[in-house]
FIKEMI-165761 format. One record per residue (C-alpha): residue number from 1; residue in three letters; x, z, y negated. Coordinates in steps of 0.001 Angstrom, whole numbers, m for minus. Layout:
residues N
(rec NUM; ala; (X; Z; Y)),
...
END
This chain:
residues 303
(rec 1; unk; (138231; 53180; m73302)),
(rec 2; unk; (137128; 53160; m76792)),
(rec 3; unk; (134496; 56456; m77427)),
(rec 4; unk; (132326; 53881; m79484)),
(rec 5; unk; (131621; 51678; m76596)),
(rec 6; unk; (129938; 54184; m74367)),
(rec 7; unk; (126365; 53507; m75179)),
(rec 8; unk; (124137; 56100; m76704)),
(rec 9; unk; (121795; 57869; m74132)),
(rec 10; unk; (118115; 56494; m74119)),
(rec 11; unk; (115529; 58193; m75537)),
(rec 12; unk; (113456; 60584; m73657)),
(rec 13; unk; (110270; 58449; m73362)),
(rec 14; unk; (108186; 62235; m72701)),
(rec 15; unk; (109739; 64059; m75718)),
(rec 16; unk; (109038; 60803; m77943)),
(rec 17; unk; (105377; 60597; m76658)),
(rec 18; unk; (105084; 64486; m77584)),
(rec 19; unk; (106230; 64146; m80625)),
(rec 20; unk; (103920; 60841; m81366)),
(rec 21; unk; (101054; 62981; m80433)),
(rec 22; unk; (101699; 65911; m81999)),
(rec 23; unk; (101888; 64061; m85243)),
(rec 24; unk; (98743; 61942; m84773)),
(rec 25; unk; (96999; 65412; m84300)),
(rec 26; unk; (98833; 66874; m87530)),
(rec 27; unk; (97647; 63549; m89613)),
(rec 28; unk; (94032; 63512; m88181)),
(rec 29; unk; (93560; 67249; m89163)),
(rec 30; unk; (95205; 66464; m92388)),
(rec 31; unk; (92913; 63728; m93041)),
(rec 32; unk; (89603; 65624; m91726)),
(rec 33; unk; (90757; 67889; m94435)),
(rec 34; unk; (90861; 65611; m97460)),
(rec 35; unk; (87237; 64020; m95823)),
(rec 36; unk; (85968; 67197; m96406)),
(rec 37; unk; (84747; 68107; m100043)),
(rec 38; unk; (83963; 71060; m99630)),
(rec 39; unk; (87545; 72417; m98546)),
(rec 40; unk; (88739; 70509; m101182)),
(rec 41; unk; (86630; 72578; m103670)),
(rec 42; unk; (88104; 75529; m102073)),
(rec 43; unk; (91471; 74605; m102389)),
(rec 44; unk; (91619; 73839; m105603)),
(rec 45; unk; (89822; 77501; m106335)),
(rec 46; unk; (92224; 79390; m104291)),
(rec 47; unk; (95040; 77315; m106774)),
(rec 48; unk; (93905; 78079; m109946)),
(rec 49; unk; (93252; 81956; m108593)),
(rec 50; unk; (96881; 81714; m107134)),
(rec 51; unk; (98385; 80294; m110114)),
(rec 52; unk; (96174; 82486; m112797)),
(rec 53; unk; (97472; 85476; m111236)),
(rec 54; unk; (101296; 84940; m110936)),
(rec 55; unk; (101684; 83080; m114061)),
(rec 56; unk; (99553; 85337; m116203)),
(rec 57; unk; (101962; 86088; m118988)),
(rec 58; unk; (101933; 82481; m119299)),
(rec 59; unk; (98467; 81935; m119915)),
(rec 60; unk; (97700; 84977; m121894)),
(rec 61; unk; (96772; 85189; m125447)),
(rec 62; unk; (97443; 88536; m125902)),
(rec 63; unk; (99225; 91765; m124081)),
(rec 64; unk; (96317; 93262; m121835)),
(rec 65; unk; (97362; 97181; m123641)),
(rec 66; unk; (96899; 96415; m127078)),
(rec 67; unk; (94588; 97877; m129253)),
(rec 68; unk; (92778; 96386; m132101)),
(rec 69; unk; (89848; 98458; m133355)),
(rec 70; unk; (88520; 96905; m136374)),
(rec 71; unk; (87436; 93763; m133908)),
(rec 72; unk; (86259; 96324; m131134)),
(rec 73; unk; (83330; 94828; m129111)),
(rec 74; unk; (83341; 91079; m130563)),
(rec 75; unk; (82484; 88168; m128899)),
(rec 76; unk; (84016; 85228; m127849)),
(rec 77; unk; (85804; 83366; m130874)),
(rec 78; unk; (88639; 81218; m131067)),
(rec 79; unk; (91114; 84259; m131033)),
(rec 80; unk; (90033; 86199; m127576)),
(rec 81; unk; (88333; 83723; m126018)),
(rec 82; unk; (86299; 86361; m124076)),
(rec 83; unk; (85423; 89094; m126267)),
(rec 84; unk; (87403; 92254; m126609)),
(rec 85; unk; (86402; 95588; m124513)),
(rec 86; unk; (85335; 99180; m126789)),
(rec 87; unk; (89334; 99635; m127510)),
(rec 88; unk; (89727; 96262; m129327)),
(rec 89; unk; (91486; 94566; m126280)),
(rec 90; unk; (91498; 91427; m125030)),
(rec 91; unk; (89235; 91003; m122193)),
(rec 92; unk; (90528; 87244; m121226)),
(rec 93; unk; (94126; 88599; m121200)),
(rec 94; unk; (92812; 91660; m119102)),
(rec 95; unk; (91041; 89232; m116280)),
(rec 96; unk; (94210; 87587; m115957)),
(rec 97; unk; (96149; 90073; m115607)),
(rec 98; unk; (93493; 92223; m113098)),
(rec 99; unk; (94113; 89173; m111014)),
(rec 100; unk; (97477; 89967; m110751)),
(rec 101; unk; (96418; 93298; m108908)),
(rec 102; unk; (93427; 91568; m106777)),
(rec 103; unk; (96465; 88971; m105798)),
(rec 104; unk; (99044; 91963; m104995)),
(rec 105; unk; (96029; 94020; m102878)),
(rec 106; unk; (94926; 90547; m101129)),
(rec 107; unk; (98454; 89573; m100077)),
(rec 108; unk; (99889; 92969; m98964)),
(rec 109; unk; (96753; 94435; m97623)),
(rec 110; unk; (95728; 91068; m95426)),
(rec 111; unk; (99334; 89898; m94327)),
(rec 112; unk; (100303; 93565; m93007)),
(rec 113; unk; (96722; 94225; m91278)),
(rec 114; unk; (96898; 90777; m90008)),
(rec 115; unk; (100624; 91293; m88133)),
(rec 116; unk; (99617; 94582; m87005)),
(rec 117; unk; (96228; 93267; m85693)),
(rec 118; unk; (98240; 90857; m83822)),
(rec 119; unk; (100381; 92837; m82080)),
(rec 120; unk; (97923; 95414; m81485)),
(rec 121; unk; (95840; 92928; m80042)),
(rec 122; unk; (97944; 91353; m77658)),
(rec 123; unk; (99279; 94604; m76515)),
(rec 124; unk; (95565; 96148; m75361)),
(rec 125; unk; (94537; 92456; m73760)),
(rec 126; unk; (98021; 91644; m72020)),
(rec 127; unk; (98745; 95709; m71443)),
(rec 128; unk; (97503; 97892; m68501)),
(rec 129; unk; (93382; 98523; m68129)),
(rec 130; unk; (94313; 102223; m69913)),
(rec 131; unk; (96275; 101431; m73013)),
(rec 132; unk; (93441; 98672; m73615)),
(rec 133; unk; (90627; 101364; m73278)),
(rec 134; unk; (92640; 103635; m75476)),
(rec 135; unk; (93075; 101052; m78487)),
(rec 136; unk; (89901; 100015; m78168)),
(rec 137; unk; (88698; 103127; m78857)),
(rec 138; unk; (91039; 104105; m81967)),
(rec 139; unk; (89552; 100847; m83134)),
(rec 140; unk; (86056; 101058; m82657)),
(rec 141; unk; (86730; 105001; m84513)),
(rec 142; unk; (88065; 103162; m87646)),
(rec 143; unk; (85308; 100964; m87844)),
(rec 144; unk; (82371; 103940; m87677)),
(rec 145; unk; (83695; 104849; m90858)),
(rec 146; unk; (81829; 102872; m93945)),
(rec 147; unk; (84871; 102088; m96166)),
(rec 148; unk; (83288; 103874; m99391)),
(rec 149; unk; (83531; 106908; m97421)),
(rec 150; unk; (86460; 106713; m96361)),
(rec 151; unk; (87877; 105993; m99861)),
(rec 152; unk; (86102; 108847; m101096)),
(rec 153; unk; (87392; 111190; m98504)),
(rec 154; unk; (90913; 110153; m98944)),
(rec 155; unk; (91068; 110181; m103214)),
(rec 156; unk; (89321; 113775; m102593)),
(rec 157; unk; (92816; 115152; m100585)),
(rec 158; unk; (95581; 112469; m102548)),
(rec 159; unk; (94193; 111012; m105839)),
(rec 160; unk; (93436; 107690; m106951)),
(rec 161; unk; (96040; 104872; m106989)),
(rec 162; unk; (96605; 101571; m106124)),
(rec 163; unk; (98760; 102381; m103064)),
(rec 164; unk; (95592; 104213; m101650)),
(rec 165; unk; (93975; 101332; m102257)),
(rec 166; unk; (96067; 98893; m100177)),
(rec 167; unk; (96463; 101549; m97373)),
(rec 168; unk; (92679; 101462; m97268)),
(rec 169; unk; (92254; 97856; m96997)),
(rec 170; unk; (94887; 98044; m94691)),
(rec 171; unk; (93785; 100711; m92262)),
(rec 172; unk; (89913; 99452; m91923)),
(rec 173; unk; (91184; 95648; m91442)),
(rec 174; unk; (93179; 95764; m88408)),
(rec 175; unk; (90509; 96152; m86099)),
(rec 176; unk; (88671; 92753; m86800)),
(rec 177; unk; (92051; 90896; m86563)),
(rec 178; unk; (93310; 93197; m83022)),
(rec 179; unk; (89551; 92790; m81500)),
(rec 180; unk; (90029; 88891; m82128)),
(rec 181; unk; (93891; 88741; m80547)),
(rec 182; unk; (92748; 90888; m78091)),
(rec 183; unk; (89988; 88650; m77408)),
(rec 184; unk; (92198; 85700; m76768)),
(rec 185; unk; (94912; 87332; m74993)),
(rec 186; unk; (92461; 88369; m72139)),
(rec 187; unk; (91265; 84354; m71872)),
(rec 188; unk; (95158; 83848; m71640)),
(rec 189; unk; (96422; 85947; m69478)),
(rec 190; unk; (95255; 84516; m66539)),
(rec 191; unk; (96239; 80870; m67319)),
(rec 192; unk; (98447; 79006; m64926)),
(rec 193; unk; (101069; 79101; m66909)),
(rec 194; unk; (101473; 83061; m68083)),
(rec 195; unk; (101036; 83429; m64288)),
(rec 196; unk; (104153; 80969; m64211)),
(rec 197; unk; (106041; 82745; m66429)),
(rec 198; unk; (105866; 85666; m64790)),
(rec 199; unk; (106737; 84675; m61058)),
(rec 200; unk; (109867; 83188; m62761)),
(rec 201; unk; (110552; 87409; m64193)),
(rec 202; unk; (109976; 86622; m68146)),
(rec 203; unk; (109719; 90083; m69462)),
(rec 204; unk; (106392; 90808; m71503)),
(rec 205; unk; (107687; 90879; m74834)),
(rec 206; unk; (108672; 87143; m74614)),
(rec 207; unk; (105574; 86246; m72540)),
(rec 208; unk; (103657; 87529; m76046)),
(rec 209; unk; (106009; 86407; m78777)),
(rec 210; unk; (106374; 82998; m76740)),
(rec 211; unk; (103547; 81673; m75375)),
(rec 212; unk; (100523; 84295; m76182)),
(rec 213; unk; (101161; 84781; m80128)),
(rec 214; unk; (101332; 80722; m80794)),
(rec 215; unk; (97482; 80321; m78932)),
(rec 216; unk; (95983; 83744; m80766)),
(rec 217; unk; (98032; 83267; m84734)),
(rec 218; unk; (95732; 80029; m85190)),
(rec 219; unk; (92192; 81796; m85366)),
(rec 220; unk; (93382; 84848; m87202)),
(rec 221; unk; (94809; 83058; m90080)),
(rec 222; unk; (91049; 81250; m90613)),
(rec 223; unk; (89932; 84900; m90808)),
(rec 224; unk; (92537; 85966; m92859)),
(rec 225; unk; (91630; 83530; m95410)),
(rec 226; unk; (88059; 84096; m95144)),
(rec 227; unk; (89099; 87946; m95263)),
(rec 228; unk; (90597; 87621; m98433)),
(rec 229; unk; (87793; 87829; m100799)),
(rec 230; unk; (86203; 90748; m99439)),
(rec 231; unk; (89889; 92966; m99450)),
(rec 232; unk; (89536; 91349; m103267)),
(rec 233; unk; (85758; 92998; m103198)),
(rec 234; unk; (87213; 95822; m101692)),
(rec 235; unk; (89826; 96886; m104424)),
(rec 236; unk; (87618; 95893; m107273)),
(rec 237; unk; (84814; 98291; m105911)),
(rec 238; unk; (86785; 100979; m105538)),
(rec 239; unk; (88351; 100261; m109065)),
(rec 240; unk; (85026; 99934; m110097)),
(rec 241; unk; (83864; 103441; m108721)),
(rec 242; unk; (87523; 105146; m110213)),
(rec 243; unk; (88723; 105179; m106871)),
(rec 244; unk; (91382; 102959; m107173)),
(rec 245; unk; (93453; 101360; m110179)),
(rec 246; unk; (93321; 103882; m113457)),
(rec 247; unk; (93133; 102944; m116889)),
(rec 248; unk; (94690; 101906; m118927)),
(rec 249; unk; (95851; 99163; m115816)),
(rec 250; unk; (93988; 96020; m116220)),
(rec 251; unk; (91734; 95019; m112915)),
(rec 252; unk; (88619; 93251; m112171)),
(rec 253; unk; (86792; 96497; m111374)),
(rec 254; unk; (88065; 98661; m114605)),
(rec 255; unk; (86758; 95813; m116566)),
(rec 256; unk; (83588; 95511; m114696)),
(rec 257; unk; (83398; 99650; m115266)),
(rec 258; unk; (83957; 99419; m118771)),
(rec 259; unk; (81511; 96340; m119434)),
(rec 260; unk; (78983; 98032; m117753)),
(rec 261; unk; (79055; 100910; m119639)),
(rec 262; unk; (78745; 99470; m122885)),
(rec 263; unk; (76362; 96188; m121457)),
(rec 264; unk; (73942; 97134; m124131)),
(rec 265; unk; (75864; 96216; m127200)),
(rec 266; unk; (77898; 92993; m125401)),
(rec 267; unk; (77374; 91235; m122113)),
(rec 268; unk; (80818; 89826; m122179)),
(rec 269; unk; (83051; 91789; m120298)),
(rec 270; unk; (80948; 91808; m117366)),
(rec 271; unk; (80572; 87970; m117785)),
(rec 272; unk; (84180; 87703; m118057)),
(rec 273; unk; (84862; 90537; m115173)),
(rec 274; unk; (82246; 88655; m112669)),
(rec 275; unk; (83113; 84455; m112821)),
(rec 276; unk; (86405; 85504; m111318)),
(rec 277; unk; (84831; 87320; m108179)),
(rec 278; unk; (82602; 84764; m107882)),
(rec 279; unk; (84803; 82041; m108135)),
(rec 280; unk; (87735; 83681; m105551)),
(rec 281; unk; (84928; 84515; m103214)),
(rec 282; unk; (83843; 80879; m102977)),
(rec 283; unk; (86801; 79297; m103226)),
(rec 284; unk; (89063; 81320; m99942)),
(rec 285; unk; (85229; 80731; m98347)),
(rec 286; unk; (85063; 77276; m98198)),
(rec 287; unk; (88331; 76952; m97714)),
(rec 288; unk; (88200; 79401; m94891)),
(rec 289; unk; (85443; 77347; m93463)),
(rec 290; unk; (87409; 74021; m93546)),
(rec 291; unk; (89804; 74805; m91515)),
(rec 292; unk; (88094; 76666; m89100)),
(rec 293; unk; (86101; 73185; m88358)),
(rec 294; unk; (89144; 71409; m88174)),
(rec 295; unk; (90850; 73578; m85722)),
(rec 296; unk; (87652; 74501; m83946)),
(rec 297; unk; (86690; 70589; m82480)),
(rec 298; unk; (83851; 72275; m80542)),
(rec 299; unk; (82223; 73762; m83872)),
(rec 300; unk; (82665; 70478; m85306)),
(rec 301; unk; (81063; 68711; m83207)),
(rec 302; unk; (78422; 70757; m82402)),
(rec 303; unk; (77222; 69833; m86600)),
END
């Protein structure tokens, strides 16, 4: 018998309905998105911050170190479009290239508390009644601390950097996202089928990174978004106090510093140091927002 006359097995008509689904629910979240103008706005902020940042050389007019004194404190003009700081240097060049830090502290310092929220999280709500009350406490002993204090404790016994920085944002994030995994692990772990899963011996480890970490990632990445502007906050506060990036190392907060000091004679680096802020604040907000609508149908509806 010829192998090309056996006919080709049927398809599954449950794995094609699943599939069908799955993508109508993909295509109506996409399109709630694009509805919405306000996520739009965002997304198109958190794209021009994204691609300000990492191609900065691109877009600058001049290199962020260099000094020119005779044109120390000028204004905007058509050769530095925002001014230039006490030294003679280019305060549009130096924005750009302070969001290359704000970018580096954002990315590092959210993505790293956010994976060790999660597992910390589903550890304490799936774990015994003990190891919960234990983490729950460590947590709830990180957040006491106001994050200015702790900055200021920790520069007082290593120094300011930008590594201090990050392990800052770092260290008083993980609580929000572990409360908030922890949270949903608890309304999981009773479900039907955990409770399945576990009659049939799956060990816990694949219990979490299976079927607990795919229902609790969703809601933490809406935070993480939403967190991303204040980690941005964060670093340019510290910066902004000398507790974080040193000069001569362009960031948002060393320019705000130095504008402020000098606000007097020229408005323009704080101008210049503050629209950027403003703008990445807004735009990971509404964006943040967005999709918390869309993947929250109960919100949503309740508007």
């Amino acid at each position: 018998m010829n192998p090309s006359d056996i006919p080709a097995p049927a398809p599954d008509p449950v794995r094609t309905g699943a599939a069908e689904r799955a993508y109508s629910v993909r295509r109506e979240k996409l399109i709630l998105f694009l509805r919405n103008p306000q996520g739009m706005l965002g997304l198109f902020l958190v794209i021009m911050f994204f691609a300000s940042a990492i191609f900065a050389p691109v877009f600058a007019t001049h290199d962020p170190l260099t000094m020119d004194i005779p044109n120390r404190l000028s204004g905007p003009t058509a050769d530095h479009w925002a001014g230039t700081d006490q030294l003679g240097r280019d305060t549009y060049t130096r924005v750009l290239y302070g969001g290359r830090v704000a970018l580096e502290v954002a990315a590092i310092g959210v993505s790293v508390s956010l994976v060790i929220g999660l597992v910390l999280g589903m550890v304490a709500g799936f774990g015994p009644t003990w190891l919960d009350n234990l983490l729950l406490l460590i947590f709830d002993a990180i957040r006491s601390f106001p994050t200015v204090i702790l900055a200021l404790a920790a520069v007082a016994l290593l120094g300011p950097s930008l590594k201090l920085v990050l392990a800052i944002v770092i260290v008083t994030s993980i609580p929000s996202y572990a409360r908030l995994a922890r949270t949903s692990t608890l309304a999981l772990k009773r479900t039907e089928f955990i409770l399945a899963e576990r009659s049939l011996g799956a060990s816990t480890p694949r219990i979490l990174a299976r079927h607990i970490m795919p229902n609790v990632i969703g809601p933490l990445l809406i935070l993480s978004a939403m967190d991303v502007p204040v980690v941005v906050t964060i670093e340019a506060g510290l910066s902004f106090l000398g507790l974080g990036v040193q000069p001569p190392t362009a960031s948002w907060g060393t320019v705000l510093n130095e504008g402020y000091l000098i606000i007097r004679d020229t408005p323009w680096m704080v101008i210049a140091g503050g629209i950027p802020l403003v703008l990445t604040t807004l735009g990971f907000t509404f964006l943040g927002e967005a999709l918390r609508d869309i993947f929250d149908p109960k919100l949503r509806k309740g508007r």
